[in-house]
C-alpha positions as a printed Julia matrix, in Angstrom:
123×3 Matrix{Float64}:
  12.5    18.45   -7.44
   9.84   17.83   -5.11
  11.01   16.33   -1.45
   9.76   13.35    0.03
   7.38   13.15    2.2
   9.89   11.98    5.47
   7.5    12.22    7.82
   3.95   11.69    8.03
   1.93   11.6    11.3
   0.88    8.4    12.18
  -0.81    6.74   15.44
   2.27    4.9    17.29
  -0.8     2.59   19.13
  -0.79    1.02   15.67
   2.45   -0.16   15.41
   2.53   -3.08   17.41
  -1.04   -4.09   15.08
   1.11   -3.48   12.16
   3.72   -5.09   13.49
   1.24   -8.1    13.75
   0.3    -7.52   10.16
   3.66   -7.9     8.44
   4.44  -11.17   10.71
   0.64  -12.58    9.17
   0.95  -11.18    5.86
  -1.51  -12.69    3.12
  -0.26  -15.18    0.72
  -0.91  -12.32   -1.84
   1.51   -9.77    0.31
   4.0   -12.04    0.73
   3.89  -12.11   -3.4
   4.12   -8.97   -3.8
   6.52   -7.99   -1.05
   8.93  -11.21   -2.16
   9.23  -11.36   -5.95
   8.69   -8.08   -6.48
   8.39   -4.68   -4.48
  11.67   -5.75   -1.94
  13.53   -5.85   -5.36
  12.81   -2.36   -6.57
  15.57    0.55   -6.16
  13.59    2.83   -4.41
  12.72    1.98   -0.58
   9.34    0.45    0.11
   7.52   -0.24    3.52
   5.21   -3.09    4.16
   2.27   -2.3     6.79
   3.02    1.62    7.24
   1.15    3.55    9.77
   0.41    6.68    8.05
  -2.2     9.21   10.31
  -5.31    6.8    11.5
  -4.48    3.92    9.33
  -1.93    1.0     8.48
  -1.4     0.59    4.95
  -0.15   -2.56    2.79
   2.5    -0.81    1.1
   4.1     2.17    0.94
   6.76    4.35   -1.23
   7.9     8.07    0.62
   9.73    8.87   -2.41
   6.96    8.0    -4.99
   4.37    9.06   -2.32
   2.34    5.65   -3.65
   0.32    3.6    -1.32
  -0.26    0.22   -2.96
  -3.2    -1.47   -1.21
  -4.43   -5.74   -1.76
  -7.94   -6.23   -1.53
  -9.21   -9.39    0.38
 -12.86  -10.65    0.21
 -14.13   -8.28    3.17
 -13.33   -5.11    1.26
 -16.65   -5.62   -1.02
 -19.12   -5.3     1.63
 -21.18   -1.9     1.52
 -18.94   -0.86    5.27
 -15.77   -2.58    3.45
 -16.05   -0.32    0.35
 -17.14    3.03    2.74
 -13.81    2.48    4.72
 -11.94    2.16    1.4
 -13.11    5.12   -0.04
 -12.65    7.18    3.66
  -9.3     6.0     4.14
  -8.17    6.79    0.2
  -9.44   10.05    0.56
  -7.56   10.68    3.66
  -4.12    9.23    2.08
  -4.72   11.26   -1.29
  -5.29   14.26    0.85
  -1.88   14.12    2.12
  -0.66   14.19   -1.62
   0.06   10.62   -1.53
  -1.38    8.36   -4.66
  -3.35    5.0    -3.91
  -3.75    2.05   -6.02
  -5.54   -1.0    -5.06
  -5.62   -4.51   -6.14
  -8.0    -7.37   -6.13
  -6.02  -10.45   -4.12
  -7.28  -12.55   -7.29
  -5.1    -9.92   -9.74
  -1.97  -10.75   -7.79
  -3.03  -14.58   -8.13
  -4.07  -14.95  -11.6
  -2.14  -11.78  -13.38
   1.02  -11.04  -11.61
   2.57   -9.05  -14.17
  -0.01   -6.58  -15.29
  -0.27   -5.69  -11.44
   3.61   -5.35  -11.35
   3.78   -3.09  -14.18
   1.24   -0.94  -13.42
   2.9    -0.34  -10.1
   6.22   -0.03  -12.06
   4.45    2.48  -14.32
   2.91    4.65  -11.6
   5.95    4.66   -9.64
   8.24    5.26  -12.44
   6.1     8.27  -13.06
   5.91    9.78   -9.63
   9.96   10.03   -8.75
């Protein structure tokens, strides 16, 4: 069986911005974080630092990056970062799936089980 990945590098002048982040999390995070991922039996991180970037959520032993998209991810520069970043995480053999805030508001379940599902099927 495949390790985890323990250690990834990651920019320690982000910490005290993700740091920030987890105090001011969305009410979407907070969802998420609260009445579901904290509850899962595998270990989950909220507001990661992983290389040049902080991300929402994050699973070493599933290598999963879950990330919640707010409003200013669908400008043209939103939706260049996104696709920048993912590369970057999915080039460190970790897998990223991303949510609309408005899925975690209006369809809480499908976006739990399809984070169940892709987990499941990564450990």
């Amino acid at each position: 069986m495949e390790q985890p990945t323990r250690m990834l590098e990651s920019d320690s002048r982000l910490r005290p911005r993700a740091r920030e982040l987890r105090n001011n999390a969305t009410q979407q995070e907070n969802h998420l974080w609260f009445c579901f991922l904290r509850q899962r039996s595998e270990q989950w991180y909220r507001q990661k630092v992983i290389g040049e970037f902080i991300v929402d959520f994050y699973c070493p032993k599933a290598k999963l990056v879950i990330e919640l998209d707010g409003m200013q991810h669908y400008s043209s520069a939103g939706l260049t970062y996104d696709e920048e970043r993912s590369a970057y995480l999915e080039g460190l053999g970790l897998k990223v799936i991303r949510f609309q805030n408005k899925e975690v508001d209006d369809v809480f379940y499908l976006v739990c089980n399809k984070i169940a599902e892709t987990a499941d099927a990564r450990l």
